[in-house]
N, C-alpha and C positions, 0 to 999 in steps of 0.2 A: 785184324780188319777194323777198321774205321768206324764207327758208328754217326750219322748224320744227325746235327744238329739243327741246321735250318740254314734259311734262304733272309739276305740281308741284302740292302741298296752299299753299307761300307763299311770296311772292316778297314782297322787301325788297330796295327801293332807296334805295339809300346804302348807304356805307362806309364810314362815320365811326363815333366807340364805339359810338354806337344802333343802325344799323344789324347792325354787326359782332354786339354783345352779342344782339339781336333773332335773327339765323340762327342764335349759336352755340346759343341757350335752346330752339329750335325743332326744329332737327336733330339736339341729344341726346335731343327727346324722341321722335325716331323718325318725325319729319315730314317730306314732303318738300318741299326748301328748295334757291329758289335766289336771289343772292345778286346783285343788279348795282349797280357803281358806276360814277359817269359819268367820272373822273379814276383815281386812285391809292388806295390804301387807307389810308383816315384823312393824307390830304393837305386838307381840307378845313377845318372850324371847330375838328377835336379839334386840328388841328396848333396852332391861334393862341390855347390859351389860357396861365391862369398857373403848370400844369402841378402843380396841389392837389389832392388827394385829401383834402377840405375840409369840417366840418360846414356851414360858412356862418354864420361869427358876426355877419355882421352882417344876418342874415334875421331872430335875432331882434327886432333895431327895428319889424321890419314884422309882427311876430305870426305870422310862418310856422313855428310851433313845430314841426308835422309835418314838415314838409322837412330841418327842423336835424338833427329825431331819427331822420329815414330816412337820412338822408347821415352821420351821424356812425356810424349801425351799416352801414348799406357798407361805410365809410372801414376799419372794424376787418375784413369779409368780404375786402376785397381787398388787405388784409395779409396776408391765411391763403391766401386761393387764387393769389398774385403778389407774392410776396417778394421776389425781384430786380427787381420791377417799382418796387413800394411800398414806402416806408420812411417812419420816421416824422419829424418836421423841427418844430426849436424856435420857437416866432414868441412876439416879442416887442410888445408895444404901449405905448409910453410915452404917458407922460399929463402935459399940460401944464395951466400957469393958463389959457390962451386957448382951450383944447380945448375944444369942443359939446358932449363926449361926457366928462367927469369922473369923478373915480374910484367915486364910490359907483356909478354905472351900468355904468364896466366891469367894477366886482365882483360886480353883481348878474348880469351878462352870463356872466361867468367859472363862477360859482355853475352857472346854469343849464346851460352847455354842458357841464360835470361830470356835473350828474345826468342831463340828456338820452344820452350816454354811458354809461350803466350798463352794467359787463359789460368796459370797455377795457383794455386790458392797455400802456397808456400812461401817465405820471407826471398829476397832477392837478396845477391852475393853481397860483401862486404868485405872490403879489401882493408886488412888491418896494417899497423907497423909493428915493426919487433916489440916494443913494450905492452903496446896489446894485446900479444899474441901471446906474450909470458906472462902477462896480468889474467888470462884465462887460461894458461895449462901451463903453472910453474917449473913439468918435469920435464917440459921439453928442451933440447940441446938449444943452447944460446950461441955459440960458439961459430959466428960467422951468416948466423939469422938476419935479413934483413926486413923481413915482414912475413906475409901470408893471404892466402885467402879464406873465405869461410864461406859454405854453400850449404843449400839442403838436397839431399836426394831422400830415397824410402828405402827400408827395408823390411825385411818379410823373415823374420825370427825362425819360424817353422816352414822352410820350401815344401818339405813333403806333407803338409796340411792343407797347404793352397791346391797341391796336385789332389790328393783327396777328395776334397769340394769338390772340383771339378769331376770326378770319377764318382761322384755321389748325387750329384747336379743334371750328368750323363742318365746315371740309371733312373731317377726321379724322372726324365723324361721319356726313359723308355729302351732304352739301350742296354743291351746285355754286355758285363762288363765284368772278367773274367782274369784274377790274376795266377799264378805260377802255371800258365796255359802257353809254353812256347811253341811257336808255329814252326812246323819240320817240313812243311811242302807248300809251297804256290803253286798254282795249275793254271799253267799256259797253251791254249791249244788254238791252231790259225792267227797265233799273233795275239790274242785275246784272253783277257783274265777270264777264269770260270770258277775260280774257288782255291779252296788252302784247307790243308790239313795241321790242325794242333793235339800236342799233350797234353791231357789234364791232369797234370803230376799227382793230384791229390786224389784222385782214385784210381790213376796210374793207364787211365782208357786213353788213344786215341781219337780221338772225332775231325769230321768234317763238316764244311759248311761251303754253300755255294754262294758267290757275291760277285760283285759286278764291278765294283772299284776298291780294288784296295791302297791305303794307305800307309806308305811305312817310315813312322816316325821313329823307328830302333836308336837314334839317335846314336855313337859312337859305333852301336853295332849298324848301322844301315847295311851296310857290306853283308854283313852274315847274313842279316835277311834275306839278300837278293839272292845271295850262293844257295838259297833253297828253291828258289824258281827252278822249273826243269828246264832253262836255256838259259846259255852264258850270259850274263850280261856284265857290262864297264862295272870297276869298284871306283869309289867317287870320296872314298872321308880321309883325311890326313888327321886326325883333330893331333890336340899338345894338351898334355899334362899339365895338372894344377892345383898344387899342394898347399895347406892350410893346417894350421896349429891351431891349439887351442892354452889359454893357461888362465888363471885367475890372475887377480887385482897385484899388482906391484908396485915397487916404490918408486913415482912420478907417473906413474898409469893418468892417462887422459880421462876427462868426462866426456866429451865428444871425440867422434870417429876422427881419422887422419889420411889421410891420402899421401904419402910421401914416398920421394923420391930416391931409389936404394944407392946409396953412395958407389957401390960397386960396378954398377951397371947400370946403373942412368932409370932402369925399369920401375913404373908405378907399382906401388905393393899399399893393403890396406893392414888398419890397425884399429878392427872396428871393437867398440861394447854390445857385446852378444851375450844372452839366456846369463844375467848377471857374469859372463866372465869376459875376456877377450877373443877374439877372432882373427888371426895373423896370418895374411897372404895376397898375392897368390905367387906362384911361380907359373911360367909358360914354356915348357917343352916338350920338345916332336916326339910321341910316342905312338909305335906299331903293336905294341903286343896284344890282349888280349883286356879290353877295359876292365873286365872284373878281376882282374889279377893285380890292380893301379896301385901302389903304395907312393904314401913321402920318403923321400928317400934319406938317409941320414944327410947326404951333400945338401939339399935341399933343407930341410930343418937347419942345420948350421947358417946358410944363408939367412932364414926367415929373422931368427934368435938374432945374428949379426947385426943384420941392417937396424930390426927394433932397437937392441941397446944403442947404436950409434945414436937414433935419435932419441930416445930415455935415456940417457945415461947412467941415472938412477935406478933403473931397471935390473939391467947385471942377470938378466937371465939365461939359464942355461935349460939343458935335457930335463934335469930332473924337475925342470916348471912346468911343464906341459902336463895337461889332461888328459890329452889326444892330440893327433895328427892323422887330416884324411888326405886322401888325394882323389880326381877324375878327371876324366878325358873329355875335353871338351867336341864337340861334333864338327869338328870343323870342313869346309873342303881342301883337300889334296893340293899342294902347294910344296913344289921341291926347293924352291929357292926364297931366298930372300928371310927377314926374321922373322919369329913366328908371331908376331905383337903385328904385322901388318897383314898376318892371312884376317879376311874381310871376317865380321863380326856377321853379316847380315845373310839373312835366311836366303836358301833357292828350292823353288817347290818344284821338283823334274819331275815330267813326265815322260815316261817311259813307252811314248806312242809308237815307235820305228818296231819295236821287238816283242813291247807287253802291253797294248793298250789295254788303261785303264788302271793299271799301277803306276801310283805318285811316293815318290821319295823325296822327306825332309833332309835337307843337307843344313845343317849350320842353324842358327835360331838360337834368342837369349829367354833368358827366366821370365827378364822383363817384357817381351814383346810375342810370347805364347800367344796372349789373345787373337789380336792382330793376324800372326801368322795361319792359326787356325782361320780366322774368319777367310781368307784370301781361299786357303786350301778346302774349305767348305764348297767355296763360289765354283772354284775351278770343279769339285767334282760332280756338285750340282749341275751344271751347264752339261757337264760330260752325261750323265744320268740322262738329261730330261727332264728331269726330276721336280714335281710341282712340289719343291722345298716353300718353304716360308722362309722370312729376312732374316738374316743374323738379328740376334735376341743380346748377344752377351755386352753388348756396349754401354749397354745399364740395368740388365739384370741382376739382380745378390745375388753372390753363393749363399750355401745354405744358411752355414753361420752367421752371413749377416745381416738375414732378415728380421727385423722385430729389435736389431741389435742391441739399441739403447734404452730401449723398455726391459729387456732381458738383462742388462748389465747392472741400471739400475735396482734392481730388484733380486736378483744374485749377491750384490756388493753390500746389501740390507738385510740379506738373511742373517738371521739370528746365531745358527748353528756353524755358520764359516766364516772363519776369520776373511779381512781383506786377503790378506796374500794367497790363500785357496781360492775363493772366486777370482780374483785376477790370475791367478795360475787356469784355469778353467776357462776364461772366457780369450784368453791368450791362446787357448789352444782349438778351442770346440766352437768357440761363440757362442751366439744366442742357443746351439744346440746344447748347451750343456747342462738347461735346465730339463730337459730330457731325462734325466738321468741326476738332476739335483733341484726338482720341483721345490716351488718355497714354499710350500706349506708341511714338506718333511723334516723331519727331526733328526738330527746327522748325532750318532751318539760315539763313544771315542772307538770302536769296535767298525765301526764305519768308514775308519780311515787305514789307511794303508803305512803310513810314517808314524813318526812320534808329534812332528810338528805338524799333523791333522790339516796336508795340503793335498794329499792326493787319494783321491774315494775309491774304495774298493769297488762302489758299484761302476764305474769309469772298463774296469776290464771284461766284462760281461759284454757291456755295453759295446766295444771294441770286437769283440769276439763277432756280436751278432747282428750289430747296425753296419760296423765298417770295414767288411770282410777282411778283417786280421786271421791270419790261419797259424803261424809262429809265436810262441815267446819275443824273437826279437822284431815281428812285427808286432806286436805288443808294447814293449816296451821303446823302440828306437822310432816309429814311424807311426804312432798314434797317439800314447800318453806321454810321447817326447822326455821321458827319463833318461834315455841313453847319449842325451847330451848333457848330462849336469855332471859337476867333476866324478864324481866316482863311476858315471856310464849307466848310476841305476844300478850298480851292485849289491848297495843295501838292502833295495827293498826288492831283488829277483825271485827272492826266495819264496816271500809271500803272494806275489802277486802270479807266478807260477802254481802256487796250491792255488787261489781261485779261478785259475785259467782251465787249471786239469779240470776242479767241478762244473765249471759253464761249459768246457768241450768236450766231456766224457774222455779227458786222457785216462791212460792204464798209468800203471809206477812206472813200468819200461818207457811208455812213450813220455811222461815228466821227465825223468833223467835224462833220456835224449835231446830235449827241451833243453833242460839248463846246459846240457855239454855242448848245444851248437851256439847259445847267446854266448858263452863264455868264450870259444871261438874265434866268434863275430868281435865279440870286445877286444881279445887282445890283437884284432888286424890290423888296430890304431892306437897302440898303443908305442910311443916313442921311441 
């Protein structure tokens, strides 16, 4: 039997950026908001992608001009409200004689994303010639090179720290916000939302809770959500697959990002520098199965590896270079025909009036344009409500981290007891909150750190435990102190930071070893 939680104005399931971004827009504006996801927070599709804060250049092929021009003024918003988040990143696109796409089109391409940008406080395009373009990245193929262009977009190092903020930004205004909590019933009665029933996996109760709109951001899962509604209703998501490597530095490895065009198939793929290594992807196809079962596939890695060495030549790499390889499903809408590069980038907020009124599903939506979509999906349910909401807030409020940011950075980067490269690990990850947890007037002694090279503070996993409701080891490690992206996944240091997690959560030795055998797991799912 169910146990009753409470009476809320919206409930939003998921906890991926949409979700996240959907409670935080809701419950600053005085709404009440509660927040369930069925895993981890932002462990889902925001973890797999290519980690851009991106206008989408090449949406404009497909005439999606309003998408380029709402994502590219994001891209500038979540610079200002998430500075240690966001930062801005050089991308490069060479242009060859066999290229589909020629220079007069990337100019006119270049052109465009300029003015669509009005207002950026980033460098404008530059269109180089081949000696240019070799006199800045010696290791690229020359071999039929007529020039290039150069642009800046942003990127966001940590996706699942941005979603965090938001889920911590949420609760700071009042929103209950609840993760490995999957929802197993909707309740539809006269046509009319009346509530939903979740798991609370972590003490294994059922609960309810009665609300009036709900929101379902499940993103690739939207379908499964619905299929819990007690009436049929349409399935709506098609999304495509989208695979990513990972490997360190090679020989003729770029200093700035690339954008190039895969010889094979004409398809854009990146070749970004990421958390010191590379970032190689993406791929785009149709996939039905089950998103949490998503792997890169070997065909897929051979591609990635392919296309990179044709343009490093010097490169020459193979399987055994990779770190990892992830792959996700992007949320797309349903789309039988035609390639998957042209199913529409841009979000659709359904309401679901004819059969559930008061249930909204997210279809589609980018990393970059979370805010945005939220704030839309706020208005809509507000209005729906009645609801004496207050104005959207997030168009220039901080997340948490980056308030005080440059007083806190400052004064982190000066303490005594951390080297630079620990406070810039720290405020890369935490921001301003990291002095929380590394006050400058503490004394950091070598027992206080967790590594050899005294970057990462023991006090950091406590901390994780009980400010940023991590419940796992590998929410611990992969999705708050961001270890489980650095080449060895955080293998090193599992061991140790597993004994301080059992002390700060009361594990048994049984529930530790459990611990280390699901990260261990987790780790080899990406592994090449």
């Amino acid at each position: 039997m169910s146990s009753f939680v409470g009476e809320y104005d919206i409930a939003v399931i998921g906890g991926g950026i949409n979700g996240a971004g959907i409670a935080r827009d809701a419950a600053l504006r005085g709404l009440r908001v509660i927040l369930l996801e069925k895993n981890d927070f932002g462990s889902g599709t925001t973890s797999w992608s290519s980690r851009l804060i991106h206008g989408g250049l090449r949406y404009l092929e497909y005439g999606e001009i309003p998408l380029v021009f709402e994502s590219l003024h994001e891209r500038r918003r979540l610079r200002q409200v998430a500075p240690h988040l966001v930062d801005r990143i050089r991308i490069n696109i060479p242009i060859y004689r066999s290229s589909r796409r020629g220079k007069f089109i990337i100019t006119l391409g270049m052109i465009a994303y300029d003015l669509l940008s009005i207002g950026k406080k980033i460098p404008r395009h530059r269109m180089l010639d081949c000696d240019e373009l070799i006199a800045e990245e010696p290791g690229l193929s020359s071999d039929g090179l007529v020039g290039g262009a150069q642009y800046y977009d942003a990127q966001v190092t940590f996706a699942e720290r941005l979603v965090l903020e938001n889920i911590l930004s949420a609760r700071e205004a009042g929103a209950d916000v609840r993760n490995y909590s999957p929802v197993i019933g909707i309740s539809v009665r006269e046509g009319v939302v009346r509530g939903l029933q979740f798991e609370d996996r972590v003490s294994g109760r059922e609960r309810e809770v009665k609300v009036a709109t709900i929101i379902n951001a499940g993103g690739p899962w939207v379908d499964r959500v619905l299929a819990t509604v007690n009436r049929e209703l349409p399935e709506f998501m098609g999304g495509t697959k989208g695979s990513h490597i990972v490997v360190g530095s090679f020989s003729g490895a770029p200093k700035a990002a690339f954008y190039v065009e895969a010889r094979s198939d004409g398809r854009p793929f990146f070749v970004i520098p990421w958390n010191h290594q590379y970032l190689i992807g993406t791929t785009d196809i149709r996939y039905d199965g089950d998103p949490g079962d998503v792997r890169a596939s070997a065909e897929e890695i051979d591609y990635l590896l392919k296309e990179t060495n044709n343009v490093f030549p010097q490169a020459r790499l193979s399987v055994t270079d990779i770190h990892f390889a992830y792959a996700g499903v992007r949320p797309l809408p349903k789309r039988d025909k035609g390639p998957e590069s042209a199913i529409t980038r841009k979000h659709i907020i359904y309401r679901h009036k004819h059969r559930a009124r008061g249930l909204i599903s997210i279809i589609g939506g980018k990393l970059t344009t979370y805010r945005n979509l939220a704030e839309q999906a706020v208005d809509i349910a507000a209005k729906r409500l009645d609801a004496k909401a207050g104005k959207c807030q997030t168009r220039t409020l901080l997340l948490p981290g980056a308030q005080d940011f440059a007083a806190e950075k400052a004064a982190l980067k000066s303490h005594p007891d951390l080297s630079i490269e620990c406070a810039t690990r720290l405020l890369e990850i935490y921001g301003s909150r990291a002095t929380l947890f590394a006050p400058g007037g503490s004394v950091f002694r070598t027992e206080d750190f967790v590594d050899n090279e005294k970057t990462v503070l023991a006090a950091e996993v406590a901390f994780v435990l009980h400010q940023e409701m991590a419940v796992s080891l590998i929410d611990i490690i992969h999705r708050r102190m961001m270890l489980g992206f650095r080449p060895d996944q955080g293998r090193s240091l599992a061991g140790r930071i597993a004994e301080i997690a059992a002390a700060a959560a009361n594990w048994s030795d049984a529930e530790l070893k459990r611990q280390l055998a699901e990260l261990q797991a987790y780790n080899e799912k990406f592994l090449a």
